[in-house]
Kinemage of the C-alpha trace (Angstrom):
@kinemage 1
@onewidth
@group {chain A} dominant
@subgroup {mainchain}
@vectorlist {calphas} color= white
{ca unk a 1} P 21.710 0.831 -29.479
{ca unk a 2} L 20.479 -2.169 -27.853
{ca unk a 3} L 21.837 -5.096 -29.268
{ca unk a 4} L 19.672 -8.178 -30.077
{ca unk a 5} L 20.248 -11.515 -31.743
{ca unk a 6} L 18.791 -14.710 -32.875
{ca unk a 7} L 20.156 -17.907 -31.405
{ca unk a 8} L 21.789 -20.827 -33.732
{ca unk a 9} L 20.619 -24.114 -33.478
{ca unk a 10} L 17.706 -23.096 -31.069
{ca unk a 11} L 13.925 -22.752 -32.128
{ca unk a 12} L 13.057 -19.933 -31.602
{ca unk a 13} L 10.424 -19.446 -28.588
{ca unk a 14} L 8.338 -16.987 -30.424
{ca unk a 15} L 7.391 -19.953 -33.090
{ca unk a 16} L 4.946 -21.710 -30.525
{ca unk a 17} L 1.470 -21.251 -31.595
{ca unk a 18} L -1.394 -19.126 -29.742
{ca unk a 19} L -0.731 -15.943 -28.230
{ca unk a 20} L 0.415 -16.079 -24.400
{ca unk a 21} L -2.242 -14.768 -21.532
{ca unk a 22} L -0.714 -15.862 -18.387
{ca unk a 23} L 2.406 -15.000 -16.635
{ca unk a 24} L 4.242 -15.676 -13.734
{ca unk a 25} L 6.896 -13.359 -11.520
{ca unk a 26} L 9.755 -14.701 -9.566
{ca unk a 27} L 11.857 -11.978 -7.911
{ca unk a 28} L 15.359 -13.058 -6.497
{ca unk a 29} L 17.450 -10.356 -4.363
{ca unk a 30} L 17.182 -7.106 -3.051
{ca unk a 31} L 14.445 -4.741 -2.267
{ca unk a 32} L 15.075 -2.824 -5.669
{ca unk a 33} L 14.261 -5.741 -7.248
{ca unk a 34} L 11.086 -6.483 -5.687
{ca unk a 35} L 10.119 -2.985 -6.462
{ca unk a 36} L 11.117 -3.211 -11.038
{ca unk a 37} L 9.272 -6.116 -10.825
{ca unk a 38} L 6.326 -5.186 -9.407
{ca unk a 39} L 6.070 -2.163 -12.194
{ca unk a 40} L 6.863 -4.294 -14.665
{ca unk a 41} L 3.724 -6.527 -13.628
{ca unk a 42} L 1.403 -3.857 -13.389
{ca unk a 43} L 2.650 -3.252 -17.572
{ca unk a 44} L 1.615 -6.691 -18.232
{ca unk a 45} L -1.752 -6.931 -15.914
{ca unk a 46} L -2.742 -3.481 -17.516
{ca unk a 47} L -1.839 -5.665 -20.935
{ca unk a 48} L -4.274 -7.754 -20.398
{ca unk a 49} L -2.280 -10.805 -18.715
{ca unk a 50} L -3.386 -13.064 -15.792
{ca unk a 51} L -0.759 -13.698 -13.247
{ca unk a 52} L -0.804 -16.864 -11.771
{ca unk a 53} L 1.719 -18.188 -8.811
{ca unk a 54} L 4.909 -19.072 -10.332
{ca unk a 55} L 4.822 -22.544 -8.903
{ca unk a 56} L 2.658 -23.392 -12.047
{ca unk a 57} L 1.929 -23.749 -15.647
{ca unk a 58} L 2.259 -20.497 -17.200
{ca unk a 59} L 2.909 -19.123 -21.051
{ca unk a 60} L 5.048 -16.230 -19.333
{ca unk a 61} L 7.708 -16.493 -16.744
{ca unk a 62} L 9.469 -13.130 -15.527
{ca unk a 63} L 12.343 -13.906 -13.187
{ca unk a 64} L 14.246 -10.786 -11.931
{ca unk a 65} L 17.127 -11.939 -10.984
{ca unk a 66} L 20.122 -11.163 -8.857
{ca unk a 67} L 23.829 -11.643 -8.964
{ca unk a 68} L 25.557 -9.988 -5.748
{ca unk a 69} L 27.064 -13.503 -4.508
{ca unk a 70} L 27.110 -16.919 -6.157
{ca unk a 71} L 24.413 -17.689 -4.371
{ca unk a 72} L 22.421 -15.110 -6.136
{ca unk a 73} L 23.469 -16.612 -9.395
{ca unk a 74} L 22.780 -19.898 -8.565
{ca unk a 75} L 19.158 -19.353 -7.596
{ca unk a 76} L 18.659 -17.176 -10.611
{ca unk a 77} L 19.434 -19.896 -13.011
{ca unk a 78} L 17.902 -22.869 -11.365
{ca unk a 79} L 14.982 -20.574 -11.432
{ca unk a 80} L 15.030 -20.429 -14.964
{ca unk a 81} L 15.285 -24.285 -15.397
{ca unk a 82} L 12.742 -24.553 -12.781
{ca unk a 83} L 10.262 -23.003 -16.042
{ca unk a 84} L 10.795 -25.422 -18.661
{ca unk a 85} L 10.251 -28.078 -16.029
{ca unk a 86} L 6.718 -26.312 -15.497
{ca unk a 87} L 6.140 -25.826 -18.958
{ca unk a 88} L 8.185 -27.245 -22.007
{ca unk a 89} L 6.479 -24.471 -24.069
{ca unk a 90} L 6.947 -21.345 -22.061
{ca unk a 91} L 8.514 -17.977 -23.297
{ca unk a 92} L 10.718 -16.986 -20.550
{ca unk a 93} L 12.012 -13.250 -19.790
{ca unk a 94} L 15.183 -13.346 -17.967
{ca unk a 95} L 16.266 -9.745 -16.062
{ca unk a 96} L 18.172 -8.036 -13.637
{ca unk a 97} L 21.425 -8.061 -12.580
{ca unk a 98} L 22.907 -11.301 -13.887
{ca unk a 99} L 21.551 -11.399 -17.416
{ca unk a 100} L 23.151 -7.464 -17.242
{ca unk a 101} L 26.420 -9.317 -16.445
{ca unk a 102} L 25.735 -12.501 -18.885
{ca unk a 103} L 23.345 -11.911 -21.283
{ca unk a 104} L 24.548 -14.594 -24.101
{ca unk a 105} L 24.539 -17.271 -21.531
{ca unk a 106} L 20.949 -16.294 -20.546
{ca unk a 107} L 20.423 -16.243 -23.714
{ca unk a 108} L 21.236 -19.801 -24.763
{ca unk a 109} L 19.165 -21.434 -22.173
{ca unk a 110} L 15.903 -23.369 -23.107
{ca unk a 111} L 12.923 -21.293 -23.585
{ca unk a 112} L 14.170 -17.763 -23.324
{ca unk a 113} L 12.917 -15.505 -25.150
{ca unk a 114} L 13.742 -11.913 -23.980
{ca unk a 115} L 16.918 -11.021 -22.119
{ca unk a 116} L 16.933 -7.673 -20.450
{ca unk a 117} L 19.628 -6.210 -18.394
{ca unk a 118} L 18.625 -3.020 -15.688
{ca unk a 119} L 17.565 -1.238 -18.183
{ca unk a 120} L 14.385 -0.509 -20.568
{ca unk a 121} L 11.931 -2.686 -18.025
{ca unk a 122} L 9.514 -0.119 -19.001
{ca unk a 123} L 9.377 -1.450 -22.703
{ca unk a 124} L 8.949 -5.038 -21.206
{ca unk a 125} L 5.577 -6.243 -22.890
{ca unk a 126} L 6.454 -4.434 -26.164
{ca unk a 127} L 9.784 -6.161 -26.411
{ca unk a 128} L 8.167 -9.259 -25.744
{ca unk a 129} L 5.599 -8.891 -28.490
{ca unk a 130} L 8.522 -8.227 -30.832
{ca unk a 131} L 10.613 -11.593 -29.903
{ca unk a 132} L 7.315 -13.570 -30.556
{ca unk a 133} L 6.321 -11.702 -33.547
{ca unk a 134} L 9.524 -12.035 -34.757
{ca unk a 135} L 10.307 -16.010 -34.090
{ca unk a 136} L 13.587 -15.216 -32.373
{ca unk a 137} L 14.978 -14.109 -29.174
{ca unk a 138} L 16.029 -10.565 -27.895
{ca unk a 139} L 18.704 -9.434 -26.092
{ca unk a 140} L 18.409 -5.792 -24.581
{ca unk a 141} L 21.157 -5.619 -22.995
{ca unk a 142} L 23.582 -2.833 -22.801
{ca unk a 143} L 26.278 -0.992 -21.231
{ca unk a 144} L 24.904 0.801 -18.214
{ca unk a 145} L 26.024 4.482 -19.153
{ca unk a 146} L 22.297 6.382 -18.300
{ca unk a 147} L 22.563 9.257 -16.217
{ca unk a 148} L 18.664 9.817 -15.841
{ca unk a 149} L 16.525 7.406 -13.507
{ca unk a 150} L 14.429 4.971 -15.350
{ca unk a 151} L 10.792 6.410 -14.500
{ca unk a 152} L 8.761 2.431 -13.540
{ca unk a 153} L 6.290 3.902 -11.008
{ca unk a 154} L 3.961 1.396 -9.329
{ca unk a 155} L 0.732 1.800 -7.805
{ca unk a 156} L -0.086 -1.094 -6.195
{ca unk a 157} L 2.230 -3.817 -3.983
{ca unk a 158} L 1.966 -7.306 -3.018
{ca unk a 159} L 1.585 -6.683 0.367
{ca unk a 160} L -1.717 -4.759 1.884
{ca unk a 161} L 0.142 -2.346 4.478
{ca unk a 162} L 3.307 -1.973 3.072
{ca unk a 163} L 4.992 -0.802 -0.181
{ca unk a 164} L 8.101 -0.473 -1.214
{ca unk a 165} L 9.646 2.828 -3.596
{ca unk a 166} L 12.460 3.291 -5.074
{ca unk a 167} L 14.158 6.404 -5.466
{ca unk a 168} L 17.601 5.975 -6.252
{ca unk a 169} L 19.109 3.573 -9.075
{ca unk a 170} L 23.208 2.621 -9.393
{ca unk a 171} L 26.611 2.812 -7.510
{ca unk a 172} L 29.650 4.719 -7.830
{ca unk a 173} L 31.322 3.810 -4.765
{ca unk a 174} L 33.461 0.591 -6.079
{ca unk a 175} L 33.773 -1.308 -2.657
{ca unk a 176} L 36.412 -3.897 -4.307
{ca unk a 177} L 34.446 -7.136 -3.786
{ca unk a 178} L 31.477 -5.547 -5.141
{ca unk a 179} L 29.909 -5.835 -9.105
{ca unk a 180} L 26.930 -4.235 -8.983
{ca unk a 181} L 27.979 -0.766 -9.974
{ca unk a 182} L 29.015 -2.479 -13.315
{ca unk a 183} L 25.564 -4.094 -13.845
{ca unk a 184} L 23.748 -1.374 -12.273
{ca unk a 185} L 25.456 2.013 -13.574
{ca unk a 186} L 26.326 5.202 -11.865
{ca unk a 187} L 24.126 6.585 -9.056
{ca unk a 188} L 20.704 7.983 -10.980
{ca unk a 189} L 18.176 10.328 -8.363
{ca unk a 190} L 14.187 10.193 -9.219
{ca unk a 191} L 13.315 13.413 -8.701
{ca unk a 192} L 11.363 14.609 -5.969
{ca unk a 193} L 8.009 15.336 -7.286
{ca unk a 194} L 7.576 12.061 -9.478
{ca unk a 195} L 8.471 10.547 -5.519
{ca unk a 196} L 5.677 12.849 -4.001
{ca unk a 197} L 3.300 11.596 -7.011
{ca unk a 198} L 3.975 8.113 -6.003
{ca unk a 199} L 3.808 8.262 -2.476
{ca unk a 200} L 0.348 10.209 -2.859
{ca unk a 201} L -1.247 7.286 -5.075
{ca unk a 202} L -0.007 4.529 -2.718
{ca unk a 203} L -1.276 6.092 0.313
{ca unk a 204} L -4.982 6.819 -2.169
{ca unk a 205} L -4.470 2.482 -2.968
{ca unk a 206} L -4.363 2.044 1.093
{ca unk a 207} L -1.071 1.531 1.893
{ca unk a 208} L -0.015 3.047 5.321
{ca unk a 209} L 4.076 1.862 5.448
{ca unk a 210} L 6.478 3.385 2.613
{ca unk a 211} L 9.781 1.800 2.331
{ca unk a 212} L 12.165 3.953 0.569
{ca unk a 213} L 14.724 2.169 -1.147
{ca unk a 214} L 17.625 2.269 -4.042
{ca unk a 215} L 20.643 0.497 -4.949
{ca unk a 216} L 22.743 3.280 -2.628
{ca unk a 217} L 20.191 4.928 -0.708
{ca unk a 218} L 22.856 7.251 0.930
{ca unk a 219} L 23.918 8.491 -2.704
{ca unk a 220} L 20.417 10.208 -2.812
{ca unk a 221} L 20.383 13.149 -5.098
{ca unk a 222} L 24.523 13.637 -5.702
{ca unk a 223} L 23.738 14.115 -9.375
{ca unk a 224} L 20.929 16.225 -9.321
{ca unk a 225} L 23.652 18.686 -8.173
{ca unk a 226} L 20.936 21.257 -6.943
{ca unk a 227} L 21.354 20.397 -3.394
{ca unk a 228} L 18.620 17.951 -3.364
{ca unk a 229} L 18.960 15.395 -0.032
{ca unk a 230} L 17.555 11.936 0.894
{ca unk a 231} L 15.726 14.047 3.326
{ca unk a 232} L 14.090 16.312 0.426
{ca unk a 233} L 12.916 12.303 -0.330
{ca unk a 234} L 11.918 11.954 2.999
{ca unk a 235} L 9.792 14.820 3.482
{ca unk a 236} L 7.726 14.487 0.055
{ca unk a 237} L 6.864 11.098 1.624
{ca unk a 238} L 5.629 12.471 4.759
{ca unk a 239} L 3.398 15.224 3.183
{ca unk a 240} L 1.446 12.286 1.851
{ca unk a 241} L -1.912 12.103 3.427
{ca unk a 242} L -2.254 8.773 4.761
{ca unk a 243} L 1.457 7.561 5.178
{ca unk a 244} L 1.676 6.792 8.959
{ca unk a 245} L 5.559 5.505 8.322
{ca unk a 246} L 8.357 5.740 6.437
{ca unk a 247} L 10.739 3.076 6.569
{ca unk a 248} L 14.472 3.589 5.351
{ca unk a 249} L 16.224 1.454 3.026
{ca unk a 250} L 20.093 0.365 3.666
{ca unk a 251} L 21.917 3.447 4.545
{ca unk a 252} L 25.787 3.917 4.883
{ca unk a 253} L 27.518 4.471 8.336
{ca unk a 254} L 28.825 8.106 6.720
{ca unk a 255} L 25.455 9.199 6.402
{ca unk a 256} L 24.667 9.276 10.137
{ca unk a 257} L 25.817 12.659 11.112
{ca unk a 258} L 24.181 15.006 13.963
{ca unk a 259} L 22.881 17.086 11.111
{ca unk a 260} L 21.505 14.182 9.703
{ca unk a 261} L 19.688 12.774 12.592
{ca unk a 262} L 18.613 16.367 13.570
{ca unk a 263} L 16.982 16.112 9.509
{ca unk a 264} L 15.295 12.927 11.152
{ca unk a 265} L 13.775 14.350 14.218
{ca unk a 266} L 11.652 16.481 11.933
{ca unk a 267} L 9.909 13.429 10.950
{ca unk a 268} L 8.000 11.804 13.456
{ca unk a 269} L 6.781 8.993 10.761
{ca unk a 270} L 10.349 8.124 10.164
{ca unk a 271} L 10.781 4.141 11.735
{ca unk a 272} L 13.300 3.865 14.653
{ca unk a 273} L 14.638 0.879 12.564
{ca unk a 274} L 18.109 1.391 10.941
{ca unk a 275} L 20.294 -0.234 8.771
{ca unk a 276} L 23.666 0.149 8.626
{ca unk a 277} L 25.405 -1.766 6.514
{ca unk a 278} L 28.929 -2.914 8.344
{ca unk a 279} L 29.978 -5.565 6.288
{ca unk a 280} L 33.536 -5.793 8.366
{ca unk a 281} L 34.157 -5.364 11.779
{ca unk a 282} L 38.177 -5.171 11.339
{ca unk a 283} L 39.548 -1.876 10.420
{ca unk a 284} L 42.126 -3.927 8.043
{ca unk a 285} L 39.558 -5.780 6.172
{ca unk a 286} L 37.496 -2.500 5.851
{ca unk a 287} L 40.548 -1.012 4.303
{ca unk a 288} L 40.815 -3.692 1.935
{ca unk a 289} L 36.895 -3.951 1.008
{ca unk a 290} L 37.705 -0.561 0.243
{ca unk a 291} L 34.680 0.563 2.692
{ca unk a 292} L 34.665 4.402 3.658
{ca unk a 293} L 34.489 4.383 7.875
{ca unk a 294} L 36.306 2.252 10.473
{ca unk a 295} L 35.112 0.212 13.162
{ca unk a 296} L 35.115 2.960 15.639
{ca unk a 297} L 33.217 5.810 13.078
{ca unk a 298} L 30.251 2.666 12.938
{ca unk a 299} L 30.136 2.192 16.703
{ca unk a 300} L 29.942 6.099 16.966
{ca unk a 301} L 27.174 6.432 14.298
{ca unk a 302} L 25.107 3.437 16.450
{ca unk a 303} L 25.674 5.294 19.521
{ca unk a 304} L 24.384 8.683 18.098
{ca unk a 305} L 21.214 7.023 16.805
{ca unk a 306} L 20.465 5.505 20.367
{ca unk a 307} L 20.926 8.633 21.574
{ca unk a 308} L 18.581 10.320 19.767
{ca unk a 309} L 16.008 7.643 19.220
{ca unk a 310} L 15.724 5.635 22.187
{ca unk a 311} L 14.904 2.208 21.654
{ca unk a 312} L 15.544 1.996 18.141
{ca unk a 313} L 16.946 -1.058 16.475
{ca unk a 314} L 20.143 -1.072 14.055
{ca unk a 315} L 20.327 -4.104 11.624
{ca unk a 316} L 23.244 -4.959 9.184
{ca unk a 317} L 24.773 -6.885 6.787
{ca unk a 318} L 28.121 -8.624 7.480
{ca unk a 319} L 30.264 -10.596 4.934
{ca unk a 320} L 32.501 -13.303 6.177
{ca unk a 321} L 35.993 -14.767 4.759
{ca unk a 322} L 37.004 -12.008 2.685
{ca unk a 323} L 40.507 -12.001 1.357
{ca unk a 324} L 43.010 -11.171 4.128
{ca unk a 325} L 40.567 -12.182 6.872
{ca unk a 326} L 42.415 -14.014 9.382
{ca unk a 327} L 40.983 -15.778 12.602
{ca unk a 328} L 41.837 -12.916 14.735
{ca unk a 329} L 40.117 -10.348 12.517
{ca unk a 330} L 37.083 -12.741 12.472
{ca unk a 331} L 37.019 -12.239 15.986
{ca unk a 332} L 37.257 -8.410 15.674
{ca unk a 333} L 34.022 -8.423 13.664
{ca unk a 334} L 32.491 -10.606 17.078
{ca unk a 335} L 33.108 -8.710 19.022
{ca unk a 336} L 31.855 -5.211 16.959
{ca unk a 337} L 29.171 -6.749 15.989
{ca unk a 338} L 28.184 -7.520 20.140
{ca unk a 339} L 29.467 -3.916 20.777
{ca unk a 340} L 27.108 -2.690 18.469
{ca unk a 341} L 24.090 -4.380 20.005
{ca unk a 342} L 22.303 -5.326 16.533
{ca unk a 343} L 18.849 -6.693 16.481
{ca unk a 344} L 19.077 -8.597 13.010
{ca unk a 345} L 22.324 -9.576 11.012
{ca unk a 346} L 22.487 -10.522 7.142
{ca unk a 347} L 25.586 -12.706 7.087
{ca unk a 348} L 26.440 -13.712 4.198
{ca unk a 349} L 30.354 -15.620 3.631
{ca unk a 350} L 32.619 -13.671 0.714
{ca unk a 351} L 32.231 -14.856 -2.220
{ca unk a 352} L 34.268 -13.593 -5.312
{ca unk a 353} L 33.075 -11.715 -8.566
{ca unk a 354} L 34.942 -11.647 -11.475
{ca unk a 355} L 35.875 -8.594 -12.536
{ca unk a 356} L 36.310 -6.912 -9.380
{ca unk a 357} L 39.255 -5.768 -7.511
{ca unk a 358} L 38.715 -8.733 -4.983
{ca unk a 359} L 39.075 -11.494 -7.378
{ca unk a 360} L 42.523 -10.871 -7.794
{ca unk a 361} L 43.631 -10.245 -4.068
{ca unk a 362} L 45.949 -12.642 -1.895
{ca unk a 363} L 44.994 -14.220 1.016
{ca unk a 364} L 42.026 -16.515 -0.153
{ca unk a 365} L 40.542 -17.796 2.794
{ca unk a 366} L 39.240 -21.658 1.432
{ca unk a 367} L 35.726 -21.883 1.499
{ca unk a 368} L 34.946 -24.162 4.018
{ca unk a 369} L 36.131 -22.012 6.699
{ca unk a 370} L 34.113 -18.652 5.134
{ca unk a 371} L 31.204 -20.972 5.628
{ca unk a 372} L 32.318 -22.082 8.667
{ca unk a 373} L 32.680 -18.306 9.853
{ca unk a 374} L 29.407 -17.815 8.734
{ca unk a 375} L 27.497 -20.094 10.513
{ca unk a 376} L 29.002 -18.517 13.911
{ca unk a 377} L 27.923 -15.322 13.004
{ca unk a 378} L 24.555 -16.050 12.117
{ca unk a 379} L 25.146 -17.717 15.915
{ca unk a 380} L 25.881 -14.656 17.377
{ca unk a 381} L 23.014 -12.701 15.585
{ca unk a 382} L 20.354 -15.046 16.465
{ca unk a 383} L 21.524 -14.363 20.260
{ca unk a 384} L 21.689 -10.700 19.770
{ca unk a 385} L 18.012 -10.982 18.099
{ca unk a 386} L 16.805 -12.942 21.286
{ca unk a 387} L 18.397 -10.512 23.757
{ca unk a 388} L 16.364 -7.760 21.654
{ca unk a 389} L 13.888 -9.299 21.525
{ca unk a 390} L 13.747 -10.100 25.442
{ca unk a 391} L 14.063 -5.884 26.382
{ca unk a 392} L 11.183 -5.582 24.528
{ca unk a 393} L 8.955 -6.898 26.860
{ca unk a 394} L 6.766 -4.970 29.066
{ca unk a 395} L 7.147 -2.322 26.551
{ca unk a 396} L 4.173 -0.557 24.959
{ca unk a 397} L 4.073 -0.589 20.959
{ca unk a 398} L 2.374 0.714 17.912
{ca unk a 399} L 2.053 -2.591 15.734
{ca unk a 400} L 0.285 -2.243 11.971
{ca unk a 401} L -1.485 -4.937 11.623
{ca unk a 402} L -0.616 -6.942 8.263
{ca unk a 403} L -2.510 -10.029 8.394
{ca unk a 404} L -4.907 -12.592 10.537
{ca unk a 405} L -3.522 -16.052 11.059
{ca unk a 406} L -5.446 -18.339 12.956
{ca unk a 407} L -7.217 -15.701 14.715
{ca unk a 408} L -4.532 -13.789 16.023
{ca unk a 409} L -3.532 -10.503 14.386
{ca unk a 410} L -0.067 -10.327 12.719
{ca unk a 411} L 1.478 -6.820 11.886
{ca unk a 412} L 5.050 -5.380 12.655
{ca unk a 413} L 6.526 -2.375 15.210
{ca unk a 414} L 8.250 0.537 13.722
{ca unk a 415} L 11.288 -1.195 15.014
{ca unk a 416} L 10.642 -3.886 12.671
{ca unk a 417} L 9.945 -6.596 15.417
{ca unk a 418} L 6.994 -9.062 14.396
{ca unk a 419} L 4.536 -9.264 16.411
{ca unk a 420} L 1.483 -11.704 16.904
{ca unk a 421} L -1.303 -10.323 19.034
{ca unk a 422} L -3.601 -13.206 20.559
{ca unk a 423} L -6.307 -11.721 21.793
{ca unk a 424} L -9.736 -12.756 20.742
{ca unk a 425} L -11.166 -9.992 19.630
{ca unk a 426} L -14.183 -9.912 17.666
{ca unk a 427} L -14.208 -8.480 14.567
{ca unk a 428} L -10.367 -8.523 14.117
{ca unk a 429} L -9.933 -9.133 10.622
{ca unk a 430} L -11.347 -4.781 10.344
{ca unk a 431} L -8.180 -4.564 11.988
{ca unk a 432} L -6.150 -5.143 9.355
{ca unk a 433} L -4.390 -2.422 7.445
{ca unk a 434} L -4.885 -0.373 11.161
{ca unk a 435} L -2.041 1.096 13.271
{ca unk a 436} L -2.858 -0.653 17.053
{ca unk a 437} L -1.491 -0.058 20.458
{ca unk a 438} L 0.029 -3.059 22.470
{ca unk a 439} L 1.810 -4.589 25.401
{ca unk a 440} L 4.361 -6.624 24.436
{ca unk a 441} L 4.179 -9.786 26.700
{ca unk a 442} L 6.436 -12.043 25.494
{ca unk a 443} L 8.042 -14.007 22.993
{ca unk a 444} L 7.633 -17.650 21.038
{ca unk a 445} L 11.356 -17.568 19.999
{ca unk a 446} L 10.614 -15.776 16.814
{ca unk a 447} L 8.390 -13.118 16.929
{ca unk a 448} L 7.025 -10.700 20.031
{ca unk a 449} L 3.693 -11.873 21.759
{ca unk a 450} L 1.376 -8.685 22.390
{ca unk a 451} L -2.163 -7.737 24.165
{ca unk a 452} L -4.346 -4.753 22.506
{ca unk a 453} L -4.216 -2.085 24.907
């Protein structure tokens, strides 16, 4: 049963007169979040809403939100106030991972309305309705316990080339300074031919680049327990007329076995871009994060994928200042992360989640110094970006062209290097949406310089 409430002392948002017609999305987070909200606009749009930029007045706000660091939370919320600031009058929805984690303190801000956790976003509109026709506000929030994937299939995504789609939903793996398998659930697998069906209308809608994401991407089809694969995912995508590449979503370092990557070579649309996520360097920290490989297994797993696809390029994420972290292990994550030769680092400093394992560990490093820790790393990772950057010239690329800014084409390698192509060519803006060859030439510091060949 979902449970659902009205607040005390509040009017209720509903009460405001006329019924709403425009709406605005904000999306904080990950990639899976980006993805539920862009179904859950296509529910409204096909509603009969008008989405306007969230920057403005609106009658609607949707923010997804996120709540995998503090950070995360404090976006989320200031996001929310951000609203009422816009719009004294506004009925506010409130999602995603931190009104799954605290949905009565969502609920008793200002202008919400509608409270949902990661779950029913496919009843959005129709909950909505109900909290307005009702005078009160909703909470739909409960206990993540689903063992079937929440069907929220999208047709259409923000961007013109490239669209993201999720095929995997929840955790199990209970790294200690981790909460979202609490607010997201146990590992749910979309099955293969809603994927296909997916794939098949994006590529119909135009859309050349398919991201394939999930909360754990590597847990891909564990509970389907008919021997079903991430590259059973993989291959529906490529049978998709159209689809020139498939990008991969965060995978584990566990994943990356021989018979793995031999699964990969099958798929020439498969990107050479990677990404492992390390967060440690040090063995004893990995230990302690309760993380499934060791420093040496990730180096191994890098090595094997440059051995197999020359050229490609392994990002990561990397947390800082976790408990136990001394100086000297801080310096063991450096130096892995040099040894591993990544072209783009997420660093992000620890930052606890109560009720997690973490929370209640010894060794708190203070703050300060996790931020300080931080901004070296994201030191050493813009370095290691400009060194990657740097080999790249001379080379010759496939680029798919995204966008035209001031004349010059703007589109990304399968390596996921941008890349801005300045020739004048007449005519360029057909380009867009088209896979192109280049040279790259160069670089302005942040993205690759290229010629058409």
């Amino acid at each position: 049963m979902m449970e659902d409430q009205v607040l005390k002392g509040e009017q209720a948002p509903g009460s405001r007169e006329g019924k709403p017609t425009t709406i605005a999305f904000q999306t904080l987070g990950c990639k899976v979040n980006q993805y539920d909200t862009q179904a859950m606009r296509e529910l409204f749009l096909a509603a009969g809403y008008h989405e306007v930029p969230f920057d403005s007045p609106a009658d609607v706000y949707l923010i997804n939100t996120c709540t995998v660091t503090g950070t995360g939370d404090r976006k989320s919320l200031n996001a929310i106030r951000r609203c009422m600031k816009q719009n004294e009058q506004a009925h506010i929805i409130v999602c995603g991972c931190l009104s799954q984690r605290e949905p009565e303190m969502i609920a008793d801000m200002p202008g919400v309305c509608l409270v949902l956790g990661t779950q029913h976003r496919g009843e959005v509109v129709s909950l909505l309705s109900r909290a307005l026709d009702e005078k009160r506000t909703v909470l739909a929030v409960e206990q993540v316990i689903s063992r079937s994937f929440e069907n929220l299939p999208v047709h259409t995504n923000e961007g013109h080339t490239r669209a993201v789609l999720k095929i995997q939903e929840g955790c199990n793996r209970y790294c200690t300074y981790c909460i979202i398998p609490t607010v997201r659930g146990p590992i749910r697998s979309r099955p293969v031919p809603e994927i296909r069906s997916e794939a098949e209308t994006l590529a119909r809608n135009g859309y050349r680049e398919i991201v394939l994401t999930g909360i754990h991407l590597t847990s891909y089809g564990l509970d389907l327990r008919d021997g079903t694969t991430l590259t059973d995912a993989i291959d529906a995508v490529s049978a998709a007329e159209g689809i020139e590449r498939i990008r991969l979503g965060s995978l584990e370092p566990v994943i990356i076995t021989d018979a793995f990557v031999d699964a990969l070579e099958r798929y020439p649309k498969v990107c050479r871009q990677f990404h492992l996520a390390l967060q440690s360097g040090s063995n004893p920290i990995l230990e302690r994060m309760r993380r499934r490989y060791t420093k040496e297994s990730f180096l191994e797993a890098c090595a094997l994928l440059r051995r197999r696809f020359p050229d490609c390029a392994i990002t990561t994420d990397v947390m800082c200042g976790f408990p136990g972290e001394t100086e000297a292990l801080f310096e063991e994550t450096c130096e892995t992360c040099r040894k591993a030769g990544f072209t783009r680092m997420h660093v992000f400093p620890y930052s606890e989640r109560e009720g997690t394992v973490a929370a209640t560990m010894d060794g708190c490093v203070p703050v300060p110094v996790r931020q300080a820790r931080a901004r070296s790393l994201i030191a050493l990772g813009e370095m290691l970006k400009k060194d990657a950057e740097t080999r790249m010239i001379h080379k010759k690329e496939k680029v798919l062209v995204e966008t035209v800014q001031k004349g010059a084409l703007v589109g990304y390698t399968d390596t996921y290097f941008r890349c801005i192509i300045t020739d004048n060519v007449p005519g360029q803006e057909d380009l867009t949406g088209q896979m192109v060859d280049v040279e790259i030439t160069g670089t302005d510091g942040e993205n690759l310089i290229a010629r058409l060949l």
